[in-house]
C-alpha positions in Angstrom: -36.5 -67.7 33.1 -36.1 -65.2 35.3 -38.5 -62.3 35.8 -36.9 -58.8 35.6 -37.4 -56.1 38.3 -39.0 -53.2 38.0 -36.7 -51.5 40.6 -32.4 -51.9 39.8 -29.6 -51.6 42.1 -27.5 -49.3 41.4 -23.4 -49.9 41.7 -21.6 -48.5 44.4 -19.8 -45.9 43.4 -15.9 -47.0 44.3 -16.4 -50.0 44.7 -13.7 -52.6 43.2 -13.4 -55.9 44.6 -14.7 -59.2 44.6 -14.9 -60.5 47.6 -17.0 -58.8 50.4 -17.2 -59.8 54.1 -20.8 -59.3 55.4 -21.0 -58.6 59.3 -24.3 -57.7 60.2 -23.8 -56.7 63.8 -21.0 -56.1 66.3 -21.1 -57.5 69.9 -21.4 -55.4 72.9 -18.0 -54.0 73.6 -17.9 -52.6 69.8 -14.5 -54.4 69.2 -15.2 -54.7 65.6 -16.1 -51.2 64.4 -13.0 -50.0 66.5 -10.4 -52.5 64.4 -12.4 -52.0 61.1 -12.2 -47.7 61.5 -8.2 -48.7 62.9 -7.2 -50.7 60.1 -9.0 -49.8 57.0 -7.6 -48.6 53.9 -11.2 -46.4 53.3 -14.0 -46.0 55.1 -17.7 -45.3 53.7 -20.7 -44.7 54.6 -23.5 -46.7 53.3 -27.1 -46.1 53.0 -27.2 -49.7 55.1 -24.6 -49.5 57.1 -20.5 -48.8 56.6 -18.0 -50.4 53.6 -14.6 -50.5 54.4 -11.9 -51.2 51.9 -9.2 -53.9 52.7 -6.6 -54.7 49.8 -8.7 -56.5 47.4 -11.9 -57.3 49.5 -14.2 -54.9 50.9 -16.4 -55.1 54.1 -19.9 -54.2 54.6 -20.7 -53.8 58.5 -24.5 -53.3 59.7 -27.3 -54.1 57.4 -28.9 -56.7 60.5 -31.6 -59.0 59.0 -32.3 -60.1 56.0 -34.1 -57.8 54.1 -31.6 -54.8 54.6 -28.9 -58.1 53.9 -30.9 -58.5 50.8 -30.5 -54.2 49.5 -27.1 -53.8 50.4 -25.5 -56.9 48.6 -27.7 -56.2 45.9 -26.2 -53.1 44.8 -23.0 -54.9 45.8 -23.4 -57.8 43.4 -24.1 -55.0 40.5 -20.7 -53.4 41.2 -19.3 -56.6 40.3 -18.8 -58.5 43.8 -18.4 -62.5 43.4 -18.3 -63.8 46.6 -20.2 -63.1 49.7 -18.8 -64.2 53.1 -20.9 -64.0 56.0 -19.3 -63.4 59.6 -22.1 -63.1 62.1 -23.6 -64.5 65.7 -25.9 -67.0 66.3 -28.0 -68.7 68.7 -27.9 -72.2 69.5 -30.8 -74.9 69.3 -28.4 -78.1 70.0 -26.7 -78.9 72.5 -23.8 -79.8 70.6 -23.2 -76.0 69.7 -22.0 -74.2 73.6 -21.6 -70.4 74.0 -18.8 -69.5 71.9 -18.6 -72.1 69.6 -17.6 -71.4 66.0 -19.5 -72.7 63.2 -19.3 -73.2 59.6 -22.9 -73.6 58.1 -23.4 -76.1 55.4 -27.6 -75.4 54.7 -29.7 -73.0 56.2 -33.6 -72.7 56.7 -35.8 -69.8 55.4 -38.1 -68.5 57.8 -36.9 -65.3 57.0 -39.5 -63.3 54.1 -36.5 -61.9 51.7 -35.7 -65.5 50.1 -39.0 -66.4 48.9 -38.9 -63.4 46.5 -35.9 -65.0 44.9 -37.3 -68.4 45.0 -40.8 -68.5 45.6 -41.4 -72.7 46.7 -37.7 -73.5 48.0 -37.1 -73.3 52.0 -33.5 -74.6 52.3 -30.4 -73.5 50.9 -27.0 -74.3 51.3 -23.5 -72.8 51.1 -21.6 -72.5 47.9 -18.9 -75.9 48.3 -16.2 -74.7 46.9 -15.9 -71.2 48.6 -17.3 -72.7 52.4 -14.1 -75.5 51.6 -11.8 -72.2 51.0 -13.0 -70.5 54.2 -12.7 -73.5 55.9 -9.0 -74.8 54.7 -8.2 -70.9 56.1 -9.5 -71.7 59.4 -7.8 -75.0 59.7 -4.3 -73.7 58.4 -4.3 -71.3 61.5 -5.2 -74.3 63.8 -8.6 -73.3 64.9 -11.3 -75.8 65.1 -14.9 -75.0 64.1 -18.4 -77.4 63.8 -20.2 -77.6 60.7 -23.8 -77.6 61.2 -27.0 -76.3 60.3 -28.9 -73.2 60.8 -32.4 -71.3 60.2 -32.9 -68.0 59.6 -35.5 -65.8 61.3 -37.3 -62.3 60.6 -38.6 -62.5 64.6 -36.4 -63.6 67.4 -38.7 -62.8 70.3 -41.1 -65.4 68.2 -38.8 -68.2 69.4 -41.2 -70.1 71.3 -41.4 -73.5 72.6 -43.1 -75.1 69.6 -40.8 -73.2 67.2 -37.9 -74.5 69.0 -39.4 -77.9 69.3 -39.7 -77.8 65.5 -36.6 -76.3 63.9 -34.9 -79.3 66.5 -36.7 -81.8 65.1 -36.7 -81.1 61.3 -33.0 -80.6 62.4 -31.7 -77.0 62.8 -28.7 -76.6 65.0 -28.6 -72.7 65.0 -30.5 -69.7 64.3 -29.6 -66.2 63.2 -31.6 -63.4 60.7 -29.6 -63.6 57.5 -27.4 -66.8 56.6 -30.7 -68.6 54.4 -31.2 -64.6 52.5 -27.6 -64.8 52.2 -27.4 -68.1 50.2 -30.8 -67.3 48.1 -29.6 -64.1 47.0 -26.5 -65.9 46.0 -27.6 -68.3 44.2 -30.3 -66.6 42.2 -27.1 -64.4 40.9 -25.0 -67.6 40.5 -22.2 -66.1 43.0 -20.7 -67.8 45.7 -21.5 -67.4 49.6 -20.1 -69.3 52.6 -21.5 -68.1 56.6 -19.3 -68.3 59.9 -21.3 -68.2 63.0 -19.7 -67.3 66.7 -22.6 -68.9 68.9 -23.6 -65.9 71.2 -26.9 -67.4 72.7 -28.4 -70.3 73.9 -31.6 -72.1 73.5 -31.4 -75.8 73.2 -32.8 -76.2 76.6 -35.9 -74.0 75.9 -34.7 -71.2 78.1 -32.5 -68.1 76.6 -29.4 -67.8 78.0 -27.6 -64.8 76.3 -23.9 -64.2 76.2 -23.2 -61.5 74.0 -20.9 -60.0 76.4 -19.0 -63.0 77.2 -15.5 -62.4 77.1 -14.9 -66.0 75.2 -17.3 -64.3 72.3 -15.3 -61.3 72.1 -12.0 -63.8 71.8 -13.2 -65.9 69.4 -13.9 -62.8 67.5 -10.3 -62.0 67.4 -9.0 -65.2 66.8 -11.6 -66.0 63.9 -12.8 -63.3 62.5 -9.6 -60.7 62.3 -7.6 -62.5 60.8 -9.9 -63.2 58.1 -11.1 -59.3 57.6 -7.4 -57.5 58.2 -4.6 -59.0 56.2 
């Protein structure tokens, strides 16, 4: 049974949709927060970041890591939102994933500290099937290919060490980013849906970090992947 809090989110005024696209960060250039301001029906500001309205989804932009992840979709969730998709950038571990890959995540590992206070003894979560099979069927129908893989979820990037890498590769994470594992908790504990896209924007299979936020094939696989999805 399930313990109630002390502390309750509170609704977001406004807010009536469903669906809501979580982008935790933008790259570099600021490509993102230009179409979103550009194209959006409304624009808010939010104690963890912006919402902007799109037709029957909203967007919540900013809100990096996972326990700021973890506030804002909370008071989301109590204005009625259903389904969480995560668009964000991640790091790669394998050297299957390359700069600019795209990947859909099917499990992700908790090394982050928000999940365990939805689920005290689990570490791994996974994506919601049905609504990761929608996201993905969208991709494919604009003939755009992706990876599936797997991905763990960190509170401390410049902790990366060696022997971290060493042992997310062997228990066999692919990826690594700050909020996809909070994500999928915090979904499930509500018994909502969540799916998480990842642009790879970093590199670290080979034990040395090679960054490429400011590639110019990140920035283009953010337009071809993540537009289309967040501006109708």
């Amino acid at each position: 049974m399930r313990t109630a809090s002390l502390v309750a989110p509170k609704p977001v005024r406004g807010v009536d949709a469903e669906k809501v696209f979580y982008i935790p960060c933008d790259i570099p250039s600021g490509f993102l927060a230009s179409a979103l301001k550009k194209h959006a029906r409304a624009e808010k500001q939010f104690e963890y970041g912006w919402l902007y309205e799109f037709g029957e989804s909203i967007i919540l932009f900013g809100a990096l890591g996972a326990p700021l992840a973890a506030l804002a979709l909370e008071r989301l969730i109590a204005s009625g939102i259903k389904e969480i998709i995560l668009l964000g950038f991640c790091g790669s571990l394998a050297e299957r994933f390359r700069i600019a890959d795209v990947a859909s995540i099917t499990r992700a590992f908790s090394e982050e500290g928000t999940s365990r206070h939805y689920f005290s003894r689990k570490r791994v979560f996974s994506a919601s099937p049905a609504l990761k099979k929608d996201l993905e069927k969208t991709i494919r129908s604009s003939r755009l290919d992706f990876k599936t893989g797997t991905i763990v979820s960190t509170d401390a990037p410049y902790r990366e060490t060696k022997s971290w890498l060493r042992r997310n590769q062997n228990r066999g994470a692919e990826l690594v980013d700050m909020e996809t594992a909070a994500v999928f908790s915090l979904a499930e504990f509500h018994g909502i849906k969540a799916a998480s896209l990842q642009i790879v924007s970093d590199g670290l299979s080979s034990g040395t970090w090679k960054p490429a936020f400011r590639s110019p094939a990140v920035e283009q696989k953010v337009k071809d992947y993540f537009l289309p999805l967040l501006i109708p």
